[in-house]
PQR file of N, CA, C, O and H, with PARSE charges and radii, in Angstrom:
ATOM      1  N   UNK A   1     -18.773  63.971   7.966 -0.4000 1.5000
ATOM      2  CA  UNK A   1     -17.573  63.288   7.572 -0.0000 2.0000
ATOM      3  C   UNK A   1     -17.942  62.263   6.490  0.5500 1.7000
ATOM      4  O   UNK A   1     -19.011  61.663   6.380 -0.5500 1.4000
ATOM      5  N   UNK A   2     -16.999  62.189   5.818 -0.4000 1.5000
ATOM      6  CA  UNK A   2     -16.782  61.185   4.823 -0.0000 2.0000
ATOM      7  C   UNK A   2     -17.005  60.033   4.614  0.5500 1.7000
ATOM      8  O   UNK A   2     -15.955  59.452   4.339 -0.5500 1.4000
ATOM      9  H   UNK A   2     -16.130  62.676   5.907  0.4000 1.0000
ATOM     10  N   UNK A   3     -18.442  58.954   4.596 -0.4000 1.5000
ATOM     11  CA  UNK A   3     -18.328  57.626   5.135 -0.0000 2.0000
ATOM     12  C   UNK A   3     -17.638  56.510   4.243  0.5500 1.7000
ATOM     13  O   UNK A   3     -18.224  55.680   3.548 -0.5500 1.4000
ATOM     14  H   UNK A   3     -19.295  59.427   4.819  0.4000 1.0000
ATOM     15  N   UNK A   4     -16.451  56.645   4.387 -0.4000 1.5000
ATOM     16  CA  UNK A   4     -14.999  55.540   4.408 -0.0000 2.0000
ATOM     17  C   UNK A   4     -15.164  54.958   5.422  0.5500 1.7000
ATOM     18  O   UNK A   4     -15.773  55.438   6.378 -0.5500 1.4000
ATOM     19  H   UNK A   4     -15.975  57.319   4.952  0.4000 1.0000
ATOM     20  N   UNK A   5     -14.415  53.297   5.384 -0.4000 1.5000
ATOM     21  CA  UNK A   5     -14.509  52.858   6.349 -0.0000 2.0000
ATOM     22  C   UNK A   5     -13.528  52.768   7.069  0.5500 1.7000
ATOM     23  O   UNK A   5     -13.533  52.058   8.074 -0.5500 1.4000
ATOM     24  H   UNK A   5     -13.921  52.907   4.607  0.4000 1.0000
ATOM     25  N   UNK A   6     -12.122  53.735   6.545 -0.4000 1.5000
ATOM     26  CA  UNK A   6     -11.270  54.092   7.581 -0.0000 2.0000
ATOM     27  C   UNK A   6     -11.411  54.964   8.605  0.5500 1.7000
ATOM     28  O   UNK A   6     -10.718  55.165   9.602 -0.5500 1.4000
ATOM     29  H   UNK A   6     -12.118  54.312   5.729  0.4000 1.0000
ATOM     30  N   UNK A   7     -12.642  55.563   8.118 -0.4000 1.5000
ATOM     31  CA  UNK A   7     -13.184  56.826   9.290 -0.0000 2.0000
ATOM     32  C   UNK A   7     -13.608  56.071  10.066  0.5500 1.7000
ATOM     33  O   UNK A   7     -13.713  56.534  11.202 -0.5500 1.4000
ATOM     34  H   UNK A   7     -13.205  55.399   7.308  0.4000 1.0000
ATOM     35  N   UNK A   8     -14.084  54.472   9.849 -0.4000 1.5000
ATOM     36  CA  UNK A   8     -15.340  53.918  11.078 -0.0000 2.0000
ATOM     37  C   UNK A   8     -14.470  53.480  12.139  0.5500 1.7000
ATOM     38  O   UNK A   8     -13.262  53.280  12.014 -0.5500 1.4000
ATOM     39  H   UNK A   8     -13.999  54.096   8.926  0.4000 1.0000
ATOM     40  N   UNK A   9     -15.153  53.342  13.196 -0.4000 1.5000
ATOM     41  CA  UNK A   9     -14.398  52.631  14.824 -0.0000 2.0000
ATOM     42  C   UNK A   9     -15.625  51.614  15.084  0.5500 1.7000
ATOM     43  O   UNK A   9     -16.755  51.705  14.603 -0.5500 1.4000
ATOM     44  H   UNK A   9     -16.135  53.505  13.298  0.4000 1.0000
ATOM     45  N   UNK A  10     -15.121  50.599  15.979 -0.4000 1.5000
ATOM     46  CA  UNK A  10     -15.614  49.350  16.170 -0.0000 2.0000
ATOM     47  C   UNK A  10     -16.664  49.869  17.360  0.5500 1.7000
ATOM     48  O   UNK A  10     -16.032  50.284  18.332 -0.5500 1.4000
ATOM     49  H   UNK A  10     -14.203  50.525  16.370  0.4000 1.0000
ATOM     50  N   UNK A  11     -18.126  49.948  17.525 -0.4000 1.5000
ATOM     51  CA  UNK A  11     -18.812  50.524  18.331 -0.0000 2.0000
ATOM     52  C   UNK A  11     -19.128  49.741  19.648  0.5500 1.7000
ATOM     53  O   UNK A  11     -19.705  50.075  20.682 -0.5500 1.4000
ATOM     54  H   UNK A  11     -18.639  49.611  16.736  0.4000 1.0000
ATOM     55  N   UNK A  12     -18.443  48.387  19.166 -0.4000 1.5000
ATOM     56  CA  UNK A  12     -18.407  47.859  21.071 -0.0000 2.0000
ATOM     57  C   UNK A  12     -18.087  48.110  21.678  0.5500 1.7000
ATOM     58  O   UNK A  12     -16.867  48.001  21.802 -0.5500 1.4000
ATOM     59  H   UNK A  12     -17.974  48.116  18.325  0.4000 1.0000
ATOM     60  N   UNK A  13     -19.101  48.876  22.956 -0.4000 1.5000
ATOM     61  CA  UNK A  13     -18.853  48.608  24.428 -0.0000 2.0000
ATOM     62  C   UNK A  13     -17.837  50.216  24.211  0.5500 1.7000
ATOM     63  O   UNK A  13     -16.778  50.523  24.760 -0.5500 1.4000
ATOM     64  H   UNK A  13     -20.092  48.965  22.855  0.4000 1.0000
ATOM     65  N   UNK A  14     -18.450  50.787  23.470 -0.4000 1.5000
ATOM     66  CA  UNK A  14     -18.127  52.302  23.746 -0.0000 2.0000
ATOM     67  C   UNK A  14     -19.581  53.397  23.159  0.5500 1.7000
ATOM     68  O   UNK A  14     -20.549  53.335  22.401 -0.5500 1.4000
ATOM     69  H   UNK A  14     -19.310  50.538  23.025  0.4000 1.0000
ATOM     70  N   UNK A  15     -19.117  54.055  23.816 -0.4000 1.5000
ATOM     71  CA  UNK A  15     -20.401  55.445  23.318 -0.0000 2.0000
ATOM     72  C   UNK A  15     -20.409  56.049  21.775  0.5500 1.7000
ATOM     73  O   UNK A  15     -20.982  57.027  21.293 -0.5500 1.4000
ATOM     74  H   UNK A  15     -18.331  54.104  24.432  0.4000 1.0000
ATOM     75  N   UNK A  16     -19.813  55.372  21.390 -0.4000 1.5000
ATOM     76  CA  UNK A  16     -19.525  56.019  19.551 -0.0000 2.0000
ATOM     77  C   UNK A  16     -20.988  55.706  19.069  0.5500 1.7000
ATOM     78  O   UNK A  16     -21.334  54.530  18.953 -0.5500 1.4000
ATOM     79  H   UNK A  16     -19.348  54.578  21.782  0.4000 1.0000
ATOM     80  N   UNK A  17     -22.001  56.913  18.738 -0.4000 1.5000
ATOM     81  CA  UNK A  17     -23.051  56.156  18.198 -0.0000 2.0000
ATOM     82  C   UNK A  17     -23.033  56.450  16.584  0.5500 1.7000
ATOM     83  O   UNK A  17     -24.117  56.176  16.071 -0.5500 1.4000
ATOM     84  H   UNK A  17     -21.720  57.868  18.832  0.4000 1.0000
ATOM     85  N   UNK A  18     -21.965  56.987  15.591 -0.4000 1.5000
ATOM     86  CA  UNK A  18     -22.268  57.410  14.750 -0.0000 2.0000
ATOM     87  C   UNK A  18     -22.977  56.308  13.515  0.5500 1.7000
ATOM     88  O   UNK A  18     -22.753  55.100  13.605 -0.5500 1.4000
ATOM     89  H   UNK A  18     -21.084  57.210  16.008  0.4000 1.0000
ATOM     90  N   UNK A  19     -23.528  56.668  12.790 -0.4000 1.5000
ATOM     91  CA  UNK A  19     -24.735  56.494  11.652 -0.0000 2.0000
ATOM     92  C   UNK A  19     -24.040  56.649  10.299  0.5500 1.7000
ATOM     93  O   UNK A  19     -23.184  57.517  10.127 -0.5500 1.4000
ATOM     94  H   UNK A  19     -23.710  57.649  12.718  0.4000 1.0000
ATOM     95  N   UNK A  20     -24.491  55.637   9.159 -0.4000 1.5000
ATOM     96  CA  UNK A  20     -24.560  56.060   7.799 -0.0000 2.0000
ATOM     97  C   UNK A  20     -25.854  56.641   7.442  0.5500 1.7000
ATOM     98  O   UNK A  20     -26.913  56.038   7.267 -0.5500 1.4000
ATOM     99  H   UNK A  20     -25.186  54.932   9.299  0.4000 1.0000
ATOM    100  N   UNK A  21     -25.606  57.978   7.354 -0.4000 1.5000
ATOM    101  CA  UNK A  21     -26.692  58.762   6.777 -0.0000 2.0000
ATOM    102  C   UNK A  21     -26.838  59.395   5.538  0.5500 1.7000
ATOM    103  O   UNK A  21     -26.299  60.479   5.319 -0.5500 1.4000
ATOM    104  H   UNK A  21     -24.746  58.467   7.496  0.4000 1.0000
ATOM    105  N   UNK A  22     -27.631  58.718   4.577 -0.4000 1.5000
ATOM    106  CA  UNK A  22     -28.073  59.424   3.127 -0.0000 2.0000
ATOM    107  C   UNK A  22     -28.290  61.208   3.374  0.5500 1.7000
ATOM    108  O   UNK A  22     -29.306  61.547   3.980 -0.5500 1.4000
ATOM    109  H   UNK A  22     -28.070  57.838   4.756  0.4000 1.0000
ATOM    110  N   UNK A  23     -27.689  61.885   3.076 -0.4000 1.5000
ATOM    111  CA  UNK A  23     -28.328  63.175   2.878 -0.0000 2.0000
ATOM    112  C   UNK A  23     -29.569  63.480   2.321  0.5500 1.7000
ATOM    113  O   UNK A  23     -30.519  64.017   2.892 -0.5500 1.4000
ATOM    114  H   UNK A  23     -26.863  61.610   2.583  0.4000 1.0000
ATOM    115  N   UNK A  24     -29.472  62.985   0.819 -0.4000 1.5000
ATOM    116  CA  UNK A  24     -30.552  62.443  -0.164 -0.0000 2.0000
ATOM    117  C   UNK A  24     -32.177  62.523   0.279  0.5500 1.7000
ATOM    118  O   UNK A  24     -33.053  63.380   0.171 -0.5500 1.4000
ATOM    119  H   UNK A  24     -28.700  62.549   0.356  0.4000 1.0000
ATOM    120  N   UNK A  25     -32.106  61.275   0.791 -0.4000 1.5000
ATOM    121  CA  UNK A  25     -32.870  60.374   1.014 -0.0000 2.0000
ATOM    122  C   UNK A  25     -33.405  60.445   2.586  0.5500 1.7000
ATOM    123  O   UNK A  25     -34.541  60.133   2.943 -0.5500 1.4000
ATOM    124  H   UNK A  25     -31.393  60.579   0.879  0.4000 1.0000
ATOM    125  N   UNK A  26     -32.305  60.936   3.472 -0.4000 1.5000
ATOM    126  CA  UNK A  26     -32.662  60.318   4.860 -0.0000 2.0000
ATOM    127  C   UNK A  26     -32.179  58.946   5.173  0.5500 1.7000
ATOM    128  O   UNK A  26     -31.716  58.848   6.309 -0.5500 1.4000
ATOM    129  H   UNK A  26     -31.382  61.189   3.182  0.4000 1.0000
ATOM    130  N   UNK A  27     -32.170  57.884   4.470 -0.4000 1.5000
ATOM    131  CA  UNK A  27     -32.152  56.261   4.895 -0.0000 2.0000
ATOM    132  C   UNK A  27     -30.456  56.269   5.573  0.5500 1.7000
ATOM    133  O   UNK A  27     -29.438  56.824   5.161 -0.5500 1.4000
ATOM    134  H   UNK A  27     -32.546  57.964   3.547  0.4000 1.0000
ATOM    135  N   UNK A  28     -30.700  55.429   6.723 -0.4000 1.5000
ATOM    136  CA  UNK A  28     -29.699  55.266   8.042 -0.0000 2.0000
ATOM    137  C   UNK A  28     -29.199  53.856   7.751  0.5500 1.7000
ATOM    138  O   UNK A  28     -29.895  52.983   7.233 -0.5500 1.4000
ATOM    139  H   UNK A  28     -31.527  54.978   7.057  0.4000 1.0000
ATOM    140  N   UNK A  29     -27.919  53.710   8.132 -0.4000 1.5000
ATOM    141  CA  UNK A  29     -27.886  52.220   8.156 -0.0000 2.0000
ATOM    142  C   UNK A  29     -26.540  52.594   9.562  0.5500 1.7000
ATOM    143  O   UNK A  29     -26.286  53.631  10.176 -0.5500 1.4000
ATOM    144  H   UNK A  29     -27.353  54.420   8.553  0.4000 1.0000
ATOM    145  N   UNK A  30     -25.929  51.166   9.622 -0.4000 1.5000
ATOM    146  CA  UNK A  30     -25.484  50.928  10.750 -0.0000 2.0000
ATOM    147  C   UNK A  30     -23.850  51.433  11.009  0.5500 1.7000
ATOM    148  O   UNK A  30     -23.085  50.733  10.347 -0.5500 1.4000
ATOM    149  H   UNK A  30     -26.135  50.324   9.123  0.4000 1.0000
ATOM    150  N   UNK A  31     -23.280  52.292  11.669 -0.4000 1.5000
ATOM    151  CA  UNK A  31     -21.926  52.631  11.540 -0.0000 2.0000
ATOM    152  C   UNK A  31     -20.642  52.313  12.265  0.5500 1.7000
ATOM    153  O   UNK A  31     -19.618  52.993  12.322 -0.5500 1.4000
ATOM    154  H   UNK A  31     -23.901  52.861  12.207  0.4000 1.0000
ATOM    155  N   UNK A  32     -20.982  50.792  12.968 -0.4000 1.5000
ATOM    156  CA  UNK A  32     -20.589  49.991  13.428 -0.0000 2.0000
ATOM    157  C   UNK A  32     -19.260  49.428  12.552  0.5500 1.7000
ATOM    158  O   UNK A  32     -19.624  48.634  11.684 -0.5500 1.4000
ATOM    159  H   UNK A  32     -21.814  50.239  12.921  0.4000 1.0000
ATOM    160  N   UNK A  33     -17.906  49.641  12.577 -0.4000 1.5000
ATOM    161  CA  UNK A  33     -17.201  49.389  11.413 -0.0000 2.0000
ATOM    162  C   UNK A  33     -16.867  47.562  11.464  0.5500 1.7000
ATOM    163  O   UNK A  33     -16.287  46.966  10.556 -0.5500 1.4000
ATOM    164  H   UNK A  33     -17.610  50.286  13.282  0.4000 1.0000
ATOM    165  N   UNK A  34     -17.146  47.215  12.145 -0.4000 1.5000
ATOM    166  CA  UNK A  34     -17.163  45.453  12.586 -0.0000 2.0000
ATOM    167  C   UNK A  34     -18.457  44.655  11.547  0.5500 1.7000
ATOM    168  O   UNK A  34     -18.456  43.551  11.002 -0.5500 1.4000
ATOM    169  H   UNK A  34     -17.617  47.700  12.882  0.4000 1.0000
ATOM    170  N   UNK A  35     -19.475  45.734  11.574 -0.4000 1.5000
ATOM    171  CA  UNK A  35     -20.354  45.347  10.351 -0.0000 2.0000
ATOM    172  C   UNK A  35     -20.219  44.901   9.055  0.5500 1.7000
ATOM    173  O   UNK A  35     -20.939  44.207   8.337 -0.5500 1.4000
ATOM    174  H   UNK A  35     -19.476  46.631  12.017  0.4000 1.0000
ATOM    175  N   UNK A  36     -19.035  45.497   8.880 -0.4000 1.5000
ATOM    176  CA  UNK A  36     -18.301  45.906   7.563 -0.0000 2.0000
ATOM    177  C   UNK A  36     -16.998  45.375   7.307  0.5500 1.7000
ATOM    178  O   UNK A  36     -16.179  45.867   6.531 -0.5500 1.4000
ATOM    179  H   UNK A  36     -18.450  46.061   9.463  0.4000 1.0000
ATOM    180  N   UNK A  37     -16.778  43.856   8.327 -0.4000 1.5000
ATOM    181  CA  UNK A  37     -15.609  43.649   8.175 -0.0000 2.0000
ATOM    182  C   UNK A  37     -14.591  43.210   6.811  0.5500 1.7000
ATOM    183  O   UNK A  37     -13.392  43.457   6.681 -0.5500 1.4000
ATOM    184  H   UNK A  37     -17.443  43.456   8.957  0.4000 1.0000
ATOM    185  N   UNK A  38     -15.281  42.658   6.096 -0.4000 1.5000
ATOM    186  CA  UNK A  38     -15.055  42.537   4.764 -0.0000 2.0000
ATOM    187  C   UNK A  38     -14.436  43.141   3.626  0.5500 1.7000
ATOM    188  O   UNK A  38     -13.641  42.843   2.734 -0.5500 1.4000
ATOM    189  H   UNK A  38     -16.255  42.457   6.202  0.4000 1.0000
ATOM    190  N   UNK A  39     -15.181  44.197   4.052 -0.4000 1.5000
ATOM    191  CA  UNK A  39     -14.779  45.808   2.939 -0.0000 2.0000
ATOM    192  C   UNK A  39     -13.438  46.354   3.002  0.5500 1.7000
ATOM    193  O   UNK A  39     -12.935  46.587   4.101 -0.5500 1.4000
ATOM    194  H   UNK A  39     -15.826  44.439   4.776  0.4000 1.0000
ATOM    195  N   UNK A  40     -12.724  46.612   1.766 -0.4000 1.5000
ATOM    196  CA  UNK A  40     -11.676  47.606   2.141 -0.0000 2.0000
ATOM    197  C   UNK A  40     -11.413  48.729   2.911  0.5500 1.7000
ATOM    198  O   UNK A  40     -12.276  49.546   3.231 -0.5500 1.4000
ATOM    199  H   UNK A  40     -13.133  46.423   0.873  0.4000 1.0000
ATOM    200  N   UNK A  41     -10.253  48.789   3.212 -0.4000 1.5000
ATOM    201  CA  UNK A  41      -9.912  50.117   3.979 -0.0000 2.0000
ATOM    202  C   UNK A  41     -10.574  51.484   3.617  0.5500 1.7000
ATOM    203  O   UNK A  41     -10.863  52.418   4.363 -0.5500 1.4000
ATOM    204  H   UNK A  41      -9.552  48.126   2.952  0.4000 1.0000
ATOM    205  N   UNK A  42     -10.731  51.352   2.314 -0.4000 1.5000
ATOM    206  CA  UNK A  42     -11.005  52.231   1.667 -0.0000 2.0000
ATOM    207  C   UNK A  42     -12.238  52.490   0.577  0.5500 1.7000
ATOM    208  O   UNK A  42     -12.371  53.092  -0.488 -0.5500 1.4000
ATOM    209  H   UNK A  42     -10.496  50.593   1.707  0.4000 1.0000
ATOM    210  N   UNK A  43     -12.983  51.761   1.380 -0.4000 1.5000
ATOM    211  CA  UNK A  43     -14.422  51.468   0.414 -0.0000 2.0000
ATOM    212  C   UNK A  43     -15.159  52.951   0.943  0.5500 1.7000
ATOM    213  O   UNK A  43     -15.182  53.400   2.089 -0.5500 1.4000
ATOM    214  H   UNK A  43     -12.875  51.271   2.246  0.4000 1.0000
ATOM    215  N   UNK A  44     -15.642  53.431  -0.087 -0.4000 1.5000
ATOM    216  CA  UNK A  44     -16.778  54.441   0.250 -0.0000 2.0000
ATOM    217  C   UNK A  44     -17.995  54.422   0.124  0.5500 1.7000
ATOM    218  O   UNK A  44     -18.482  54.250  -0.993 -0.5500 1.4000
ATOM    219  H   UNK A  44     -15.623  53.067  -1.018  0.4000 1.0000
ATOM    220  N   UNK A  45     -18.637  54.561   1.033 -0.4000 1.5000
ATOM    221  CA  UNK A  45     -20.156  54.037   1.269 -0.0000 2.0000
ATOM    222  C   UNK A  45     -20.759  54.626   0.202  0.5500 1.7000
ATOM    223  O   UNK A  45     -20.112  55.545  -0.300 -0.5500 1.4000
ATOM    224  H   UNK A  45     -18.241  54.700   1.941  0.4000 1.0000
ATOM    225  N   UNK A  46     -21.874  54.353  -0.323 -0.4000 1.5000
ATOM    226  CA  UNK A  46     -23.287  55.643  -1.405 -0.0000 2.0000
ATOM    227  C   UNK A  46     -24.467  53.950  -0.981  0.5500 1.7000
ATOM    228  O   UNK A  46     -24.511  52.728  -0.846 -0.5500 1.4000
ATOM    229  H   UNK A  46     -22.400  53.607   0.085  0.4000 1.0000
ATOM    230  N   UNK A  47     -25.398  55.622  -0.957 -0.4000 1.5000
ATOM    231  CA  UNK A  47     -26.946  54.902  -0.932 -0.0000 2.0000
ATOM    232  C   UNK A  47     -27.344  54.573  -2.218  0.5500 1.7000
ATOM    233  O   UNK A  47     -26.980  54.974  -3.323 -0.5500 1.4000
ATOM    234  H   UNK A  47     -25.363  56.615  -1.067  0.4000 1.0000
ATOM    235  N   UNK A  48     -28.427  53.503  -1.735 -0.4000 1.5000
ATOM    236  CA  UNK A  48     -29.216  52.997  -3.108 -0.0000 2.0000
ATOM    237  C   UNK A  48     -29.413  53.935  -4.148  0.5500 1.7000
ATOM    238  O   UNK A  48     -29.110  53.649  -5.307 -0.5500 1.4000
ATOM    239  H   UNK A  48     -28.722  53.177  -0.838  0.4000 1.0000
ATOM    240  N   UNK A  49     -30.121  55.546  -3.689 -0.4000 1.5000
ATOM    241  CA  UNK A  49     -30.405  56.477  -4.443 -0.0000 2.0000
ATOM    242  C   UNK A  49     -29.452  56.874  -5.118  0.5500 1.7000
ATOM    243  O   UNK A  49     -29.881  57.657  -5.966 -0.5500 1.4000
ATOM    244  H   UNK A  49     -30.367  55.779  -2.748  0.4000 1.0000
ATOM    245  N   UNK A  50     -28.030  56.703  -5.209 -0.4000 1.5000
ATOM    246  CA  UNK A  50     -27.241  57.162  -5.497 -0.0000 2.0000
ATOM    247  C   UNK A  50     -25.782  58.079  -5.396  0.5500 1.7000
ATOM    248  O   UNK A  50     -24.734  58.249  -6.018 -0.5500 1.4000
ATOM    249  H   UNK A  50     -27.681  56.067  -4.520  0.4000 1.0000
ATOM    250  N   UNK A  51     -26.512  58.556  -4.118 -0.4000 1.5000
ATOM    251  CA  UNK A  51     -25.797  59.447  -3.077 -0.0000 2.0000
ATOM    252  C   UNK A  51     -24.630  58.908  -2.247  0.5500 1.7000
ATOM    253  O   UNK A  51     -24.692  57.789  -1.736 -0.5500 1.4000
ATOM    254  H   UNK A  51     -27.363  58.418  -3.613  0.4000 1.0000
ATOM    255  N   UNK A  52     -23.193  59.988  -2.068 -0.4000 1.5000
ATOM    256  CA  UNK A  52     -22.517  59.381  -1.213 -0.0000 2.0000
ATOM    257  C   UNK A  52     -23.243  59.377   0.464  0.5500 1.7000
ATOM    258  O   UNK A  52     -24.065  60.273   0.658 -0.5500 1.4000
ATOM    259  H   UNK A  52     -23.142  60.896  -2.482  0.4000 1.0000
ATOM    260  N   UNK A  53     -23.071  58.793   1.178 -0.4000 1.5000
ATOM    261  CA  UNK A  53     -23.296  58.329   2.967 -0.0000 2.0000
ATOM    262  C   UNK A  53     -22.513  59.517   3.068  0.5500 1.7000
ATOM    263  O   UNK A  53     -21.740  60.079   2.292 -0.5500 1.4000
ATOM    264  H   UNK A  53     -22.404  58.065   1.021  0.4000 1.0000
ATOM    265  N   UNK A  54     -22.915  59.757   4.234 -0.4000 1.5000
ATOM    266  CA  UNK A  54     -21.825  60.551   5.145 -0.0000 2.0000
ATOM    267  C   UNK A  54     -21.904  60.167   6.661  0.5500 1.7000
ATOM    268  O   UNK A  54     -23.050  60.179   7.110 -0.5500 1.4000
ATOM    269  H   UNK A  54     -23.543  59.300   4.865  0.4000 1.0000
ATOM    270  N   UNK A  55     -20.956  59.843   7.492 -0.4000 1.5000
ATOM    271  CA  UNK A  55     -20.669  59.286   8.763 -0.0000 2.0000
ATOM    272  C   UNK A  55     -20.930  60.099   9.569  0.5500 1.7000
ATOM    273  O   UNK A  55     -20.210  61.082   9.402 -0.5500 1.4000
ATOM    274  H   UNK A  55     -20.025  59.833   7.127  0.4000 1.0000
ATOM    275  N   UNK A  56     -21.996  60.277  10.858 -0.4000 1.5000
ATOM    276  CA  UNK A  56     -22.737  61.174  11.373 -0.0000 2.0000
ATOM    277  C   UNK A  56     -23.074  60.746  12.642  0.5500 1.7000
ATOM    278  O   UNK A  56     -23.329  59.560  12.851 -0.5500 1.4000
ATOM    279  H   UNK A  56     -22.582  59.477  10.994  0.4000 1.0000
ATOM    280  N   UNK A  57     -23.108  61.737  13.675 -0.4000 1.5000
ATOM    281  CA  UNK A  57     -23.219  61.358  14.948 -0.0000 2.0000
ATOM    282  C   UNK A  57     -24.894  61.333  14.930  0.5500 1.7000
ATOM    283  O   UNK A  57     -25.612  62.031  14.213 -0.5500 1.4000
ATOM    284  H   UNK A  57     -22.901  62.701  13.506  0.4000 1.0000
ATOM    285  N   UNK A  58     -25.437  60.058  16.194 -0.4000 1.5000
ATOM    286  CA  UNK A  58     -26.612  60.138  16.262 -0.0000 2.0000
ATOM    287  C   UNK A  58     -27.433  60.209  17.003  0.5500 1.7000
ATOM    288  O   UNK A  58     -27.700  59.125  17.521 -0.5500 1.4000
ATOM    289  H   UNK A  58     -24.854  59.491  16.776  0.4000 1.0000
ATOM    290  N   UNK A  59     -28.396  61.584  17.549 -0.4000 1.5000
ATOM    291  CA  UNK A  59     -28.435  61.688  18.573 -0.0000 2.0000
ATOM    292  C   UNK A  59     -29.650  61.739  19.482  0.5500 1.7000
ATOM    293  O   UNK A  59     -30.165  62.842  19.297 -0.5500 1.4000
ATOM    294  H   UNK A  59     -28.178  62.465  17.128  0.4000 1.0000
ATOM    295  N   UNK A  60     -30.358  61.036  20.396 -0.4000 1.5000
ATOM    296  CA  UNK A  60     -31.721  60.742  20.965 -0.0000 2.0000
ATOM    297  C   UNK A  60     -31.956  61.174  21.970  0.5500 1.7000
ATOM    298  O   UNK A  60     -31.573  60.676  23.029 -0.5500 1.4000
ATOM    299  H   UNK A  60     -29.940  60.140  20.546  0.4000 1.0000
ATOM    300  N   UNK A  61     -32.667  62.244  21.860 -0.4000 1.5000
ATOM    301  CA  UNK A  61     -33.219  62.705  23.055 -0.0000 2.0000
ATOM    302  C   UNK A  61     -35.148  62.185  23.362  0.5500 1.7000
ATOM    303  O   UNK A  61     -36.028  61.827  22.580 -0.5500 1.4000
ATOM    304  H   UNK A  61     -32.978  62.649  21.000  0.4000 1.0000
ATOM    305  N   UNK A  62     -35.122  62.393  24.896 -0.4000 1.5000
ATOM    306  CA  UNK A  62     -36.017  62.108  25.543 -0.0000 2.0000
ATOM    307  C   UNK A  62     -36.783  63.070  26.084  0.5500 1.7000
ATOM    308  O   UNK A  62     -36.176  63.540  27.046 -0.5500 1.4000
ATOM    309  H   UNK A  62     -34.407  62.684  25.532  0.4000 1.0000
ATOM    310  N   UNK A  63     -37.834  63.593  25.927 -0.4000 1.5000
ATOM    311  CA  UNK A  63     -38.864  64.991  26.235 -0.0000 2.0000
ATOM    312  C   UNK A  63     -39.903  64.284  27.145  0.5500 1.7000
ATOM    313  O   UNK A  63     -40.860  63.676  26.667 -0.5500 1.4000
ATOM    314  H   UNK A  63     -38.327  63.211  25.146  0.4000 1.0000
ATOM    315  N   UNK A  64     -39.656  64.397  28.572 -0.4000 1.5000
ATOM    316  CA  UNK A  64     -40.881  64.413  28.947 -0.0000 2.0000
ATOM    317  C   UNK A  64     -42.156  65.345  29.189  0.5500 1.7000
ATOM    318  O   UNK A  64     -41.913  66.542  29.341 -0.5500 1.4000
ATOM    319  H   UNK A  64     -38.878  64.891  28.960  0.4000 1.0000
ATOM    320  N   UNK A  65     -43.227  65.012  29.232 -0.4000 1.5000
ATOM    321  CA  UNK A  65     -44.429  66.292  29.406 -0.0000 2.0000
ATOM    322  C   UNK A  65     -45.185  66.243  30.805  0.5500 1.7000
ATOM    323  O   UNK A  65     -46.053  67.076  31.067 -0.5500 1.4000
ATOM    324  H   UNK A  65     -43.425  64.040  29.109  0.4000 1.0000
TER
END
């Protein structure tokens, strides 16, 4: 998805873990839309490299051996 920050939801105290993720690059930042309170409705994220963000679920798994 599109990282606008009308796409974002406020990640307190719910399970929403989604991520700004560079395609690019890889580099993550935080997709917490409370982070971002400042920004327009309609600001669209891009990484340093140049690249638009895209809003991305994020997901951690645990392997034991």
């Amino acid at each position: 998805m599109k990282a606008i920050k009308s796409n974002m939801k406020d990640q307190i105290l719910t399970s929403d873990m989604k991520i700004l993720h560079c395609p690019e690059c890889g580099v993550e930042y935080s997709g917490n839309r409370g982070d971002y309170w400042n920004l327009p409705e309609d600001y669209v994220f891009s990484c340093e490299c140049g690249a638009e963000m895209e809003l991305v679920d994020k997901i951690v798994s645990v392997r034991y051996k």
